[in-house]
C-alpha atoms as an extended CHARMM CRD file, in Angstrom:
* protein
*
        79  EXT
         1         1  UNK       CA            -12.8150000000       16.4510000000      -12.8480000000  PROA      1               0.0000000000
         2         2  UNK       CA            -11.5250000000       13.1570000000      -14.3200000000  PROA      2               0.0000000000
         3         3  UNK       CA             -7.5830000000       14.9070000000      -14.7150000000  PROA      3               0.0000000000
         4         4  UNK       CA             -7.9540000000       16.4040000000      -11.3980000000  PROA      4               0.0000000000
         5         5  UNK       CA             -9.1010000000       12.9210000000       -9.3980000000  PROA      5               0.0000000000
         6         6  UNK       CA             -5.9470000000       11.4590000000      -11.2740000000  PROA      6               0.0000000000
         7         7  UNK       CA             -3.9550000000       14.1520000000       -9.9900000000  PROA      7               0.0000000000
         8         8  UNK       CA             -5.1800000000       13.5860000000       -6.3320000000  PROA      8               0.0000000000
         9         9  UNK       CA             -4.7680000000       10.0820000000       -6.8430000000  PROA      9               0.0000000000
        10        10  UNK       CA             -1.0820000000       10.3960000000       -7.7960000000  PROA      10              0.0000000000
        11        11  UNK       CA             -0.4330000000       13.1650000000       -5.0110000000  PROA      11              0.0000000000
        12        12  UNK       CA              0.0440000000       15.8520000000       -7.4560000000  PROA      12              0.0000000000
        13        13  UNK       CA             -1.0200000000       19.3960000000       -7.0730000000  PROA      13              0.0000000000
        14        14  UNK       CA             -1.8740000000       21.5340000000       -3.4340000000  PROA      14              0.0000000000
        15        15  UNK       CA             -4.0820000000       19.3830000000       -2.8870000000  PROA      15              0.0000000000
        16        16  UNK       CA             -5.1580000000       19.2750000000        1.5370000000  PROA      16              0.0000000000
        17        17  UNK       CA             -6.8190000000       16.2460000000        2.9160000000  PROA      17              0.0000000000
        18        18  UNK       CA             -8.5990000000       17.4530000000        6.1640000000  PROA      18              0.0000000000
        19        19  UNK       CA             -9.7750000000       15.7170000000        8.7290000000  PROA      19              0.0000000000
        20        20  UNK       CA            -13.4460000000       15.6080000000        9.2820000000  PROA      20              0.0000000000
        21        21  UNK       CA            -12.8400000000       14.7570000000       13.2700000000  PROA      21              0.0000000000
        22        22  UNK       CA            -10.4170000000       14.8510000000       15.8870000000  PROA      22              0.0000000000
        23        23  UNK       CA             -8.9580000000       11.3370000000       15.2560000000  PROA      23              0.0000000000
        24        24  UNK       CA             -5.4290000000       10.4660000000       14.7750000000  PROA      24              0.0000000000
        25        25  UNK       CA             -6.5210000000        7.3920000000       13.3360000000  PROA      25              0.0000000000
        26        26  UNK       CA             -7.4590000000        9.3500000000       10.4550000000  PROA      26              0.0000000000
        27        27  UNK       CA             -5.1930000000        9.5380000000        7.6250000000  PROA      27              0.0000000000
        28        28  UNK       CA             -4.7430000000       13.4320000000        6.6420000000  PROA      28              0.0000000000
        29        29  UNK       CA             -1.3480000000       13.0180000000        4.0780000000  PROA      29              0.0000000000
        30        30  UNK       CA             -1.9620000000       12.5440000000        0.2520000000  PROA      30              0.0000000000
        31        31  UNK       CA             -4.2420000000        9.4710000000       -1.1980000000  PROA      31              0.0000000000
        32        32  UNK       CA             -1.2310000000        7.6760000000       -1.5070000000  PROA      32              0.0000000000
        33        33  UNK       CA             -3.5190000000        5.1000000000       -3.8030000000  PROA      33              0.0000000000
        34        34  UNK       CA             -1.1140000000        4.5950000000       -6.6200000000  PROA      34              0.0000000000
        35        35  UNK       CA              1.7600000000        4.8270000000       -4.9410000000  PROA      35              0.0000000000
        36        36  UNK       CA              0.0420000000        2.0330000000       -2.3250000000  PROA      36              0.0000000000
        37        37  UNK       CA             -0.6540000000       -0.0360000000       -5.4680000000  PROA      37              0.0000000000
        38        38  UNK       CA              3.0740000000        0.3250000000       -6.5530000000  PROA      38              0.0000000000
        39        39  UNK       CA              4.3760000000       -0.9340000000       -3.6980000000  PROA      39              0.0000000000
        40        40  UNK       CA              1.8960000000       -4.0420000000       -3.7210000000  PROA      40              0.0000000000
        41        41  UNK       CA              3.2310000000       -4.8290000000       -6.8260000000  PROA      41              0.0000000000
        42        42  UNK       CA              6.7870000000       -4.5880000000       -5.4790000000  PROA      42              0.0000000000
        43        43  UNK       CA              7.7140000000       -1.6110000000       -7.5200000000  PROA      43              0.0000000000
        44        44  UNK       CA              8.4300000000        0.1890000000       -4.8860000000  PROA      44              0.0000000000
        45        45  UNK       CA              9.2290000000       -0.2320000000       -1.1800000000  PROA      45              0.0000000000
        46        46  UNK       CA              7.2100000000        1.1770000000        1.6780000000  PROA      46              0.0000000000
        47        47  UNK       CA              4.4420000000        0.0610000000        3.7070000000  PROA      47              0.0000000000
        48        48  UNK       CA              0.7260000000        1.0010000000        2.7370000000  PROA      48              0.0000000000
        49        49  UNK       CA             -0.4650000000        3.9980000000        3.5510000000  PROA      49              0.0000000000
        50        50  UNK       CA             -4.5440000000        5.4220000000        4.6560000000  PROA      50              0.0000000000
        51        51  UNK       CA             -7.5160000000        3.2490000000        4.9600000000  PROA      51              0.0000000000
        52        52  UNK       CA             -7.7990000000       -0.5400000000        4.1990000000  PROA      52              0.0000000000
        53        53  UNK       CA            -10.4660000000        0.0790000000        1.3250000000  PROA      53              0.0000000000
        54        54  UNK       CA             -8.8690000000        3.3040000000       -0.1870000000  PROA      54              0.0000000000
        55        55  UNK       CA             -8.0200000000        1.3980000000       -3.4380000000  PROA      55              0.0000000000
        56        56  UNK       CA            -11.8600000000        1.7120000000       -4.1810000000  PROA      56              0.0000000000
        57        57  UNK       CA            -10.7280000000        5.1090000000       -5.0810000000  PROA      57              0.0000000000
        58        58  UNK       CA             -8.9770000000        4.2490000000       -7.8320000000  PROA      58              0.0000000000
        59        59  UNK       CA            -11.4610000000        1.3770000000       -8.9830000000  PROA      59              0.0000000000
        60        60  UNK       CA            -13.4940000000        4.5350000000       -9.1450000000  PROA      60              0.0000000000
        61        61  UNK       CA            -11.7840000000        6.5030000000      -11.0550000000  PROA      61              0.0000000000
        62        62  UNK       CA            -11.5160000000        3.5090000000      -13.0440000000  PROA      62              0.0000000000
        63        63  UNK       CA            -15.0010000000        3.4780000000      -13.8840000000  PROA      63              0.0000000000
        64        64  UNK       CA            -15.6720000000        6.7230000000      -14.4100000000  PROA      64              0.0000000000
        65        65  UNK       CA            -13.1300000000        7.0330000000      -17.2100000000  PROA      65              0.0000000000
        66        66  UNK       CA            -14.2190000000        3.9720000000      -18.9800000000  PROA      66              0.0000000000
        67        67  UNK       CA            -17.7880000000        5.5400000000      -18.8050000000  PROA      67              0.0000000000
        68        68  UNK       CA            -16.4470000000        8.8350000000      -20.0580000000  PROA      68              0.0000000000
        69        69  UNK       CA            -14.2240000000        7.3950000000      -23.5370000000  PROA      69              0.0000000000
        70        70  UNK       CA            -17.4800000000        4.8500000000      -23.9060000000  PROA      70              0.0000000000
        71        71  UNK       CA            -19.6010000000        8.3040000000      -24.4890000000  PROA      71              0.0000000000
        72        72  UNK       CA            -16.7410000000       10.1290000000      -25.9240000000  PROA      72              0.0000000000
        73        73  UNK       CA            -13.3980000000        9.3600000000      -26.9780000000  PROA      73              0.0000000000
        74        74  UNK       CA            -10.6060000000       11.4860000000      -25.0960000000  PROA      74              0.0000000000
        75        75  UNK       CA             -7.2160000000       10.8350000000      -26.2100000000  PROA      75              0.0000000000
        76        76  UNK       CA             -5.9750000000       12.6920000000      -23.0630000000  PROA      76              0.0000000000
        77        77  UNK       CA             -8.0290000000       10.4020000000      -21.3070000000  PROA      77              0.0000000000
        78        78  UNK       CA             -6.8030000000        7.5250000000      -22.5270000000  PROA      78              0.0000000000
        79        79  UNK       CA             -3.5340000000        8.5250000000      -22.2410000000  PROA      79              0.0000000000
């Protein structure tokens, strides 16, 4: 689950965001997450993209693969 989340993060793969409601407020393009963080950090241009707190997605996935190499070490992983 960890490679896919990373994949979803990065806006790889057939990957569909849906919307759960009738709301064009709702963001329904890729995460966009790294690519928002990218462009915070002025490696790219572009304007950020989805939800104010979306980068809690990828402090997430932060976690979770730090708690994953703590129990086991993946070299993919840490890759």
């Amino acid at each position: 689950m960890i490679p896919f989340q990373w994949d979803v993060l990065n806006n790889r793969g057939n990957i569909v965001i849906e919307s759960e409601r009738e709301d064009a407020t709702i963001p329904t393009e890729k995460s966009h997450v790294i690519e928002n963080f990218r462009i915070a950090a002025g490696q790219k241009e572009g304007h950020h993209y989805g939800w104010l707190f979306q980068d809690s997605d990828l402090y997430k996935w932060i976690e979770a693969a730090a708690n994953t190499i703590a129990l086991e070490k993946d070299e993919a992983l840490v890759a």
